[in-house]
N, C-alpha and C positions, 0 to 999 in steps of 0.2 A: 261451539261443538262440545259437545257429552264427551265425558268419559268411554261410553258406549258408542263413541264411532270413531275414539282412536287407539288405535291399541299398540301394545308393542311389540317390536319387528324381530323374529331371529334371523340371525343368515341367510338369506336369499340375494334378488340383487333389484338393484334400479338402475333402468337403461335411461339414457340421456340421448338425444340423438335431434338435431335440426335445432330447432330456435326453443332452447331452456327457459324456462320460469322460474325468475328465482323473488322472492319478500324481503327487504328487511326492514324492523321496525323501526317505526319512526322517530326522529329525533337523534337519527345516529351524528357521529362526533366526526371530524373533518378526516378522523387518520383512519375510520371504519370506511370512509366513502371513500377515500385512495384506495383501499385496500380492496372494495369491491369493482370498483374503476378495472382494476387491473384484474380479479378474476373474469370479470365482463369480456374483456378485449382478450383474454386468454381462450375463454371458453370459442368466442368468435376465430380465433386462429384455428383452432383445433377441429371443432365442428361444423365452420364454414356461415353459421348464422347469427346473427345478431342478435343474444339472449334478450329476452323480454323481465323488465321489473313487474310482476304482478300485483294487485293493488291490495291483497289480502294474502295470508297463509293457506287458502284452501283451495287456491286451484295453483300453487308454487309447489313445484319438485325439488326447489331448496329454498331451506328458509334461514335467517341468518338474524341472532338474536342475542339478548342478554342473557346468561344462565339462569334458569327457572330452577326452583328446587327437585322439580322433578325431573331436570337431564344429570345431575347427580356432577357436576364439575367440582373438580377439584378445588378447596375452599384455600387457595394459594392467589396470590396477583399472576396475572397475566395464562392464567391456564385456561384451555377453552377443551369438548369434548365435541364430537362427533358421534350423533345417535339419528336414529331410523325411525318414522312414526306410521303407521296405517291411517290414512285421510281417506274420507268420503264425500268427492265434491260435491252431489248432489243435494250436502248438506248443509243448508247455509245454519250453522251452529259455533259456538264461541269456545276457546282455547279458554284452560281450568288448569290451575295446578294440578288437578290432578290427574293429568296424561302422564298414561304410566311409562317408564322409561325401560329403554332395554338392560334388561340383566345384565353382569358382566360373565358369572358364574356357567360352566358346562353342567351344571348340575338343573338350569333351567328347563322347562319343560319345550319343547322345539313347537311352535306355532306355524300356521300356514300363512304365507309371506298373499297368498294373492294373487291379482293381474300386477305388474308393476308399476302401473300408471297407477295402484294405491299406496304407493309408498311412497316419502317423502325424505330427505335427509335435512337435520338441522346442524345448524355450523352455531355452537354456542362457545360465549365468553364469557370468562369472570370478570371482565371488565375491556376496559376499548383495548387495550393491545392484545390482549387474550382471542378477543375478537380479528382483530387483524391478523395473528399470527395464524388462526382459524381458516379463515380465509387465502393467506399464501400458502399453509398445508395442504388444502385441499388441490389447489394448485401444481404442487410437488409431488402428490400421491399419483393424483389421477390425470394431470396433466401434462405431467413430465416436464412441468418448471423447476429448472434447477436454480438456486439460490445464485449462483455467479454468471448465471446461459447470457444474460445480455452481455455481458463484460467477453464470454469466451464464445463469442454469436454462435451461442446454439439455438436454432431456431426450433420450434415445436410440432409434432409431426402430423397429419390431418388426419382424423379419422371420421368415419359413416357414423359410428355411436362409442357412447361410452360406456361401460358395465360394472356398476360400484358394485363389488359386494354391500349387502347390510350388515355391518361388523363394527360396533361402538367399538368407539378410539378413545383414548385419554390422554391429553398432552402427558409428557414425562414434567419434571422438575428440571429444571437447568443447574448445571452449579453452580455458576456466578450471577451475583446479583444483578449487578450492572457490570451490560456488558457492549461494547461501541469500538468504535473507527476514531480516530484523528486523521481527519483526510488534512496532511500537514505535507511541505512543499509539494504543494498541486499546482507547479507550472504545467503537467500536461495538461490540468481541467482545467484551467485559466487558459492557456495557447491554443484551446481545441477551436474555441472563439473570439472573435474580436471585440464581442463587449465585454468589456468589466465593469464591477466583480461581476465570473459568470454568471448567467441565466438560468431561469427556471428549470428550462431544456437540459440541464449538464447536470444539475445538482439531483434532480427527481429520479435516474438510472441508480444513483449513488444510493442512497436514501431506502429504494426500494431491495437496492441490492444489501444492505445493512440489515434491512427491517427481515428478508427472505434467509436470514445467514443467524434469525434467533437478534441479533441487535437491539440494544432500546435505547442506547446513547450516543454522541455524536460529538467533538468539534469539529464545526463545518470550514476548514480551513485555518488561514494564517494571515495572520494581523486584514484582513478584508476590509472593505469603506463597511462602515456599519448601515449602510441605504441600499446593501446587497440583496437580493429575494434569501439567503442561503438559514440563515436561521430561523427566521418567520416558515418558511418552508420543512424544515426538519422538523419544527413544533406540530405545526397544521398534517405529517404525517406519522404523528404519536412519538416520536422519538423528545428523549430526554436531553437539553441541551448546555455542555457545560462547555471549560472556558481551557484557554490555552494558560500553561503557567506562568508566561510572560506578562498575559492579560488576564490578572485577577477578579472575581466577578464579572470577568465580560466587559472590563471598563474600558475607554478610551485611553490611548499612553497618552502621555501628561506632555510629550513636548508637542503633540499632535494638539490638542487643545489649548496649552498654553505654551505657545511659542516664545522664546526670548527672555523665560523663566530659566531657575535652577529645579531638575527635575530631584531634588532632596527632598524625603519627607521631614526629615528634620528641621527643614527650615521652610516647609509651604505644605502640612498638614492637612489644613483647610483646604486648598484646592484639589490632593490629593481625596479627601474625604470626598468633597464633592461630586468627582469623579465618579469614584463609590456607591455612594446615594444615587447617583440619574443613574447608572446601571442598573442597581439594586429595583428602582422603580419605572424602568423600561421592560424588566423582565420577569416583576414579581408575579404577575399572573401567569407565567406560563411554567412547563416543568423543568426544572433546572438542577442541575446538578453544581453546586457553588463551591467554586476553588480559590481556598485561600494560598496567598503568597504574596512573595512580595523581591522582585527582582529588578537590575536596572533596566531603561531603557534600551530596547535592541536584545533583549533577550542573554544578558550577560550581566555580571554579579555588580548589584550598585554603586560598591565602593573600588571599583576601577575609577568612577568619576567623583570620589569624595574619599580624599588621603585621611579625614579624621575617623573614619573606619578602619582601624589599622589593626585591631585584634579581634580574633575569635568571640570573645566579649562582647564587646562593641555591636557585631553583626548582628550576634544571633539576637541581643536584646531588641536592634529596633525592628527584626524581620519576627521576630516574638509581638511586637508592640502593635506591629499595622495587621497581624494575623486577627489579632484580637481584635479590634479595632472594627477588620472589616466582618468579624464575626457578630460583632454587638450590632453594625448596622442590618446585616439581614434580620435578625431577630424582632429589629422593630418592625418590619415589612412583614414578615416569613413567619407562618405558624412552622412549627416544624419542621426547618430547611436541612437537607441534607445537603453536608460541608465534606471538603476533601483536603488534602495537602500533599502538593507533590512535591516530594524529597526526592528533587532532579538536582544535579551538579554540586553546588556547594552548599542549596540547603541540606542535601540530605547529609553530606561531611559533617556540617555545622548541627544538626542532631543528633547525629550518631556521638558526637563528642559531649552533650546534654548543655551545649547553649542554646539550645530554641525550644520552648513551652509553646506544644498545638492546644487548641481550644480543645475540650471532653465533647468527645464522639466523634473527631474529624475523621474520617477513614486517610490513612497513612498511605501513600502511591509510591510503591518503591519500584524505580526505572532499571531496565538494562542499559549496555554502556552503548545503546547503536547494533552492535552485531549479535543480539540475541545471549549476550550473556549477564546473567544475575549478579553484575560487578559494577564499581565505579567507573562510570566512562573517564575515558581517556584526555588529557587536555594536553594540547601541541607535544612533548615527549612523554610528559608525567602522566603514567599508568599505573598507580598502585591496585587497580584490581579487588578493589574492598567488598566485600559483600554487602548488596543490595537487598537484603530479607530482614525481616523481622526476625529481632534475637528470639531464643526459645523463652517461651511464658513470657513476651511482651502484650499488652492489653493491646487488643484490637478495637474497630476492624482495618483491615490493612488490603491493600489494593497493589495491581500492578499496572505499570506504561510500559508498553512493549513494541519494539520494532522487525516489521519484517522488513521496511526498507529505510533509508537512514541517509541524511547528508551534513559531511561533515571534513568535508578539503583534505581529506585523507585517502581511506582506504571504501569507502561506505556503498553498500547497493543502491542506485538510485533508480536507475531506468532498467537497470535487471533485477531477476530474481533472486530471492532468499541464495546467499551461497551454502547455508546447511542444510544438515539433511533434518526431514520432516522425524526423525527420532531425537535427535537433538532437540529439538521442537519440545517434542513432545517431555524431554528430561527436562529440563528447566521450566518451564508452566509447572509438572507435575509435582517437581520439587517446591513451587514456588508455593501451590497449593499447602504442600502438604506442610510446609512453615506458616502458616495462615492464612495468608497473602491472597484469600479468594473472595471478595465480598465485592471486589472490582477489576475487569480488562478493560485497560483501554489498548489499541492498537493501531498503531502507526500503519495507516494504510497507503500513504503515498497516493499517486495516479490511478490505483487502482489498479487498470487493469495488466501492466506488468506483473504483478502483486499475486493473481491471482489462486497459483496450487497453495503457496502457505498462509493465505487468509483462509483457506478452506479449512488447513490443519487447526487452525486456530480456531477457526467455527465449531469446530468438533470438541475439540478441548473445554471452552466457554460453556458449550451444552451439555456433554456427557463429563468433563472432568477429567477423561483420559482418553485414550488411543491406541491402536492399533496400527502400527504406522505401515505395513505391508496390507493390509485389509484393506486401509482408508483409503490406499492409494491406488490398488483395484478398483475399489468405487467410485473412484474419483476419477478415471481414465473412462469408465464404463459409463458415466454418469453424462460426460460431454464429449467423446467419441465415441461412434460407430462400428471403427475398425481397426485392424493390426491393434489390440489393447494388448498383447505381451510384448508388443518392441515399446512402447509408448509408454508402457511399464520400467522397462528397464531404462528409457528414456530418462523420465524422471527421478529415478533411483538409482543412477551413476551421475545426474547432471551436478552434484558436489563434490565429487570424484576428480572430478573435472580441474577444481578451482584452487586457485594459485593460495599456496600457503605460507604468506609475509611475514609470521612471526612465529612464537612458539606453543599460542595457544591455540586451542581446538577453534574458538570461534575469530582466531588471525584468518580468515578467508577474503581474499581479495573482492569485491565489488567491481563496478565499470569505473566510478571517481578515482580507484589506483591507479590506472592508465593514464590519466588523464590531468589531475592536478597537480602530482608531483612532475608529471613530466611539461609541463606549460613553467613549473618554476625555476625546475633545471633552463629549459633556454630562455629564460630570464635573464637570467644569472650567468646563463653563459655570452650570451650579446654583451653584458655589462662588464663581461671581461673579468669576473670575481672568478676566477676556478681553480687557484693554488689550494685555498683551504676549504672545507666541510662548511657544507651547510645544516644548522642546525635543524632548518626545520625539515630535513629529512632524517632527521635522528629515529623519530617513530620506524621508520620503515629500513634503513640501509642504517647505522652506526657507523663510522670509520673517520680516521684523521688523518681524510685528505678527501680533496672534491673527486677526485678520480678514483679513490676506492668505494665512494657511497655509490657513484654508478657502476662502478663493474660489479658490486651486491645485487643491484639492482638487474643488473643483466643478466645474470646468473639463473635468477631465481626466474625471470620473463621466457630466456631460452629452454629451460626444463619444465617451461608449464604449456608453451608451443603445439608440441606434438600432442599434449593430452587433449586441447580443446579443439584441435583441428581433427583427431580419430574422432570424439563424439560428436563433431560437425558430421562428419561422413557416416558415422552410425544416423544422423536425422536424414540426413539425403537417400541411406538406403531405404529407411523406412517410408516415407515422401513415397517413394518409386509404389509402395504397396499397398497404398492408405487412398480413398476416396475422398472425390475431390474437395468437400466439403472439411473434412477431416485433417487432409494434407494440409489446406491454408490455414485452418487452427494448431496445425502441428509449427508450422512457418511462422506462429503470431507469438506461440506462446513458450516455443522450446527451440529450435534454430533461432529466433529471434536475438534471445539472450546468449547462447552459443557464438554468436557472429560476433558481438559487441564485445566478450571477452576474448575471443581469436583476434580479431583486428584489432583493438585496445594492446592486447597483449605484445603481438607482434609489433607496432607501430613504437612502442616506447622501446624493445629491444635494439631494434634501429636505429632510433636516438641514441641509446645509449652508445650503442655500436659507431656511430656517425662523430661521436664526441673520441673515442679512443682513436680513429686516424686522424682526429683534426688533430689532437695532442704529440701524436707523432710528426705534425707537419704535413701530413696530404690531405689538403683540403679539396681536391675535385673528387676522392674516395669518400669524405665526408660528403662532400655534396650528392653526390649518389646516395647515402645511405639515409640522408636526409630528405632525399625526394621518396625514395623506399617508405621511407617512414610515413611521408605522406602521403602514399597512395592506399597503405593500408589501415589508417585513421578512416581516408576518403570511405572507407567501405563501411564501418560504422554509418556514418550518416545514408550511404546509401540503403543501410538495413533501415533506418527510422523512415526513411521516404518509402521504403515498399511496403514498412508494414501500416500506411495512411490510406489502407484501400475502403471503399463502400463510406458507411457511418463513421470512419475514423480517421477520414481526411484534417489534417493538420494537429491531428493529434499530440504529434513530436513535434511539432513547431516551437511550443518555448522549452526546449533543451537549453535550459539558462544556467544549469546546476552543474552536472554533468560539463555539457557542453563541446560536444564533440567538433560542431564546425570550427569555436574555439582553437580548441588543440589543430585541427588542418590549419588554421590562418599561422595559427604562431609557429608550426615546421615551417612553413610555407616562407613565413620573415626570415628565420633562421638558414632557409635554404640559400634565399637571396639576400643574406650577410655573407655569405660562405662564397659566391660565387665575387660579389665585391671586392671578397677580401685577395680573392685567386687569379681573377678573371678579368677584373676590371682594368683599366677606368675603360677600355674597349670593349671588352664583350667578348674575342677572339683566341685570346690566349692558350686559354684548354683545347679549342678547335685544332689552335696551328699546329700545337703538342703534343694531342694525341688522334687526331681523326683527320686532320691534313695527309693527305699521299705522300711518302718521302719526298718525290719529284716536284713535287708544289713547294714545298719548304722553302727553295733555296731560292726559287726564284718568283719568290711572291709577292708581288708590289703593293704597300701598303696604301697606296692612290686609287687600287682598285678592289679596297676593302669590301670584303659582298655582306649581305643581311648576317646579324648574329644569331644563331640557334635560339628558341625560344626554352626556356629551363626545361621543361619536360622532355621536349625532344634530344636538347644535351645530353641530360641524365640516360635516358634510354640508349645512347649511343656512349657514352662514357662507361657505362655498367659494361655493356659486351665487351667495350675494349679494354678495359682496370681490370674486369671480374669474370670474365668467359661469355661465351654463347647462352651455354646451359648454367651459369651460376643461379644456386640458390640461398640467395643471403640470408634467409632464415634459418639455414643449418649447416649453413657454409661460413665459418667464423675468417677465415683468412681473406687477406686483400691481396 
């Protein structure tokens, strides 16, 4: 085709409507044919017809291609433009550089657009992700795909046609260069299905929801069988794929391969190399993001298993020695491999104190501690709080690992959401940036889709650099509901309001694991009969020297956070009442959801703790009441993970392995029935004839004609009226 039959388009529009024609040239790359896969099956939701691939550009109303000099893309990676061409199908003539492209300037002369069936729109890339990201834009423009809609099922709404304006677009620039997920403790993506490691099926929503959120990098999980689809799959859809810091290069751990070895590099080099090298050349063809380190086995510092590591010295030179090491090997493979180091736990200690030498140009990863703060994570008490950023005028580049959810036997969000607020968010990235720390995100994505309002923040952040955290969150309401968007609003933006505050700093915000791990070690410990003196590993959370003052901390702080998460319960129930029904079960999946788990978490350990102060006193069937208490509002946790498995997201919650809320109900549940052994037994009857026997039976009740013993629930329930009232509410009723 001539010059002279294609010309370029101002403003007008091109309607789309029934079965679309769309070109793309040949030879495209695996992650350009995901990406049009999925605008294919999108357009077909929307318009009801099954788009047609057409076998040239001149009779296609979208054409989908490499950037030509004449669509004027941005001469950046990964940027693609969207412009408008006048086609003349009757003309069987050939594509020329020089189709003129549309103006950007108002100061253009305004041309007459036509019939619309001569306009054409091109979706051009500076290269294959440029191109994919192309392709999901166009998606999110005109489609109403929203970057997270599978995760928060929003489905896509049908229309008769579609009405592009002709209005060239130019992607923005992003600020981070690399920018990705660590989908890291994903027992809910693992427990959704029963094969492992999961299936193609699990991982391509994931992937796609990455690549739609701006993404280009990925670890696809944790420690996984290396014969899983999950990385050959992130590759084959453009994404960059790099390594866990535990598993450097992506390598196999060493007692997994060499079983009945010592896992020392100082004394088995050579195999550790080896190691190295098959990684190095399983994935030299593909794009990788290569992280050096060097950590023990099981993701915890090596010289726990090797005493002649016994100083600062010591460590940092060999974890200096095998850096290098495995930075010589990719070199022999890797023209120009881009290298990282993540200065997580004690390497980054062991840095900041200038025992560890990284190779020249590794980009530097400096971690928050877990709960979204720019500091030294926390280990069992020890919280020095060290700052995590690059000192001023240190050479870059420098990168961040960032958690919106986290597990870690303490206090961590696992199966709920971010406990801060999307400003907070937004101050610490902003700060992180603004110390260098921008040339890499990675984020802790977890399961995903619990995850989902502060992945979005973070999406925004990654792309624009900064935020508007009342804006974002209007758009963000608007974007995947329909309706009530001012309660939904205020929803989200009191939901950290909410959240129990265990220590002294801003980001001490309790998670669901607070509920739940300390209080499974408390009755531990308490069956074991230890509870004159403190337990240390409650020191993080309760202080005190005595086991009976670290729980009544503990209760303290459970009964004053009560009432807060059970009003914003009933703030979502009002809302519910006024929300469409579509809207209501999103509002149920992604906001009462989290709501319930901290209400019943909360509540359930106050009870324990409660259940332990009358056992200490000596009444143990008031304990046991408070103890079946406790487990009935545990029960209600799990019973939120079963209701929210509805449609696509059956067994979802099923491996709650972390967390673990059926856990915490079995171990009240033991503890309830030590309590009743210790009260009740060796008959069963005792508490019956003592407090629920009719005076007149008492006296003359023949033990020959013993009748069935109450079943623990049924006791408890008939115990509470008679210990505690009719109307007792032990949640705000502290006396027995």
């Amino acid at each position: 085709m001539s010059a002279a039959d294609v010309h370029s388009v101002q403003p007008g529009s091109l309607r789309l409507a029934g079965q679309v024609r769309l070109y793309a040239e040949p030879g495209e790359s695996t992650a350009v044919a995901h990406a049009l896969r999925f605008l294919l099956r999108d357009l077909h939701a929307v318009l009801g017809a099954e788009p047609q691939l057409a076998q040239d550009e001149r009779t296609a109303q979208i054409v989908v291609r490499i950037a030509r000099g004449s669509d004027s893309c941005p001469e950046r990676p990964e940027a693609f433009v969207f412009r408008f061409e006048r086609r003349e199908d009757a003309q069987d003539a050939e594509h020329t550089e020089h189709v003129e492209h549309v103006e950007h300037t108002e100061h253009t002369e305004r041309a007459e657009t036509g019939p619309e069936e001569s306009v054409r729109m091109v979706i051009a890339g500076r290269d294959e992700l440029g191109l994919v990201y192309g392709l999901l834009e166009f998606g999110r423009i005109f489609l109403g795909v929203q970057p997270l809609g599978y995760w928060m099922d929003r489905s896509l709404l049908s229309q008769s046609e579609l009405v592009l304006a002709c209005e060239p677009y130019d992607s923005p620039p992003r600020r981070v260069r690399y920018r990705g997920w660590f989908v890291n403790d994903e027992v809910s993506l693992i427990g959704w299905t029963r094969q492992y490691p999961p299936p193609r099926e699990v991982w391509e929503p994931v992937f796609e929801a990455l690549l739609r959120c701006g993404g280009n990098m990925v670890i696809a999980g944790t420690d996984l069988p290396h014969h899983g689809i999950h990385h050959a799959l992130a590759s084959e859809m453009g994404l960059i794929v790099t390594h866990h810091h535990a598993e450097p290069l992506g390598a196999q751990m060493f007692l997994r391969a060499y079983p009945g070895y010592r896992a020392s590099y100082r004394e088995e080099p050579e195999r550790y190399e080896r190691l190295w090298r098959q990684a190095i050349e399983e994935q030299k063809d593909r794009r990788i993001l290569w992280v050096l380190s060097f950590r023990g086995q099981g993701d915890k510092p090596f010289w726990e298993d090797d005493p002649f590591f016994d100083t600062p010295q010591k460590r940092g030179e060999l974890i200096s020695r095998a850096m290098r090491r495995q930075y010589e090997l990719i070199r022999e493979s890797v023209s120009d491999p881009v290298c990282c180091v993540a200065l997580y736990g004690e390497i980054s200690e062991l840095y900041k104190a200038g025992w560890i030498e990284l190779p020249e140009g590794a980009i530097k990863i400096w971690a928050d501690n877990g709960y979204g703060k720019m500091v030294s994570r926390r280990h069992g008490n020890l919280n020095l709080r060290t700052p995590a950023l690059p000192a001023p005028g240190e050479s870059g580049p420098h990168g961040l690992y960032y958690h919106v959810t986290f597990h870690d036997l303490q206090a961590s969000n696992h199966l709920t959401m971010f406990p801060g607020s999307a400003e907070f968010l937004r101050s610490e990235i902003q700060t992180a940036f603004d110390a260098g720390a921008d040339e890499y995100l990675l984020v802790n994505c977890g399961g995903i889709r619990p995850h989902v309002y502060p992945l979005d923040v973070l999406r925004t952040l990654w792309n624009d650099g900064t935020i508007d955290a009342d804006r974002h969150r209007a758009q963000f309401v608007r974007d995947y509901y329909t309706s009530g968007h001012e309660e939904l609003e205020r929803l989200y933006r009191t939901y950290p309001d909410a959240a129990l505050a265990y220590g002294p700093n801003a980001d001490d915000l309790a998670g669901d694991e607070y509920y739940h791990h300390p209080a499974r070690q408390i009755i531990g410990r308490w069956i074991e009969g230890r509870t004159p003196d403190s337990d240390p590993r409650l020191d993080w959370a309760a202080e005190s020297s005595s086991w009976a003052g670290q729980l009544q901390r503990f209760e303290q702080k459970l009964k004053a956070a009560i009432p807060k998460w059970e009003a914003w319960l009933r703030a979502c129930d009002e809302a519910a009442e006024r929300l469409e029904a579509g809207d209501r079960q999103r509002m149920l999946d992604h906001l009462r959801f989290h709501g319930e788990l901290h209400a019943s978490g909360c509540a359930g350990f106050y009870l324990l703790c409660r259940s332990y102060g009358e056992y200490a006193q000596g009444r143990l069937p008031e304990a046991f009441v408070l103890a079946s208490e406790s487990m009935s509002q545990y029960e209600r946790g799990v019973d939120a993970l079963r209701a929210a498995e509805h449609g696509k997201w059956a067994d979802f919650y099923r491996a709650d392995w972390l967390t673990n809320i059926a856990s915490t109900v079995r171990s009240v549940d033991t503890l309830r029935r030590v309590l009743r052994v210790q009260g009740d037994g060796p008959d069963f009857f005792l508490w019956f004839k003592q407090y629920l026997m009719p005076e007149t039976e008492k006296y003359i009740y023949l033990e020959n004609t013993h009748r069935e013993p109450l079943e623990d629930d049924e006791l408890a329930r008939r115990l509470k009226q008679r210990l505690f009232g009719e109307t007792a509410d032990l949640l705000t009723d502290s006396s027995g």
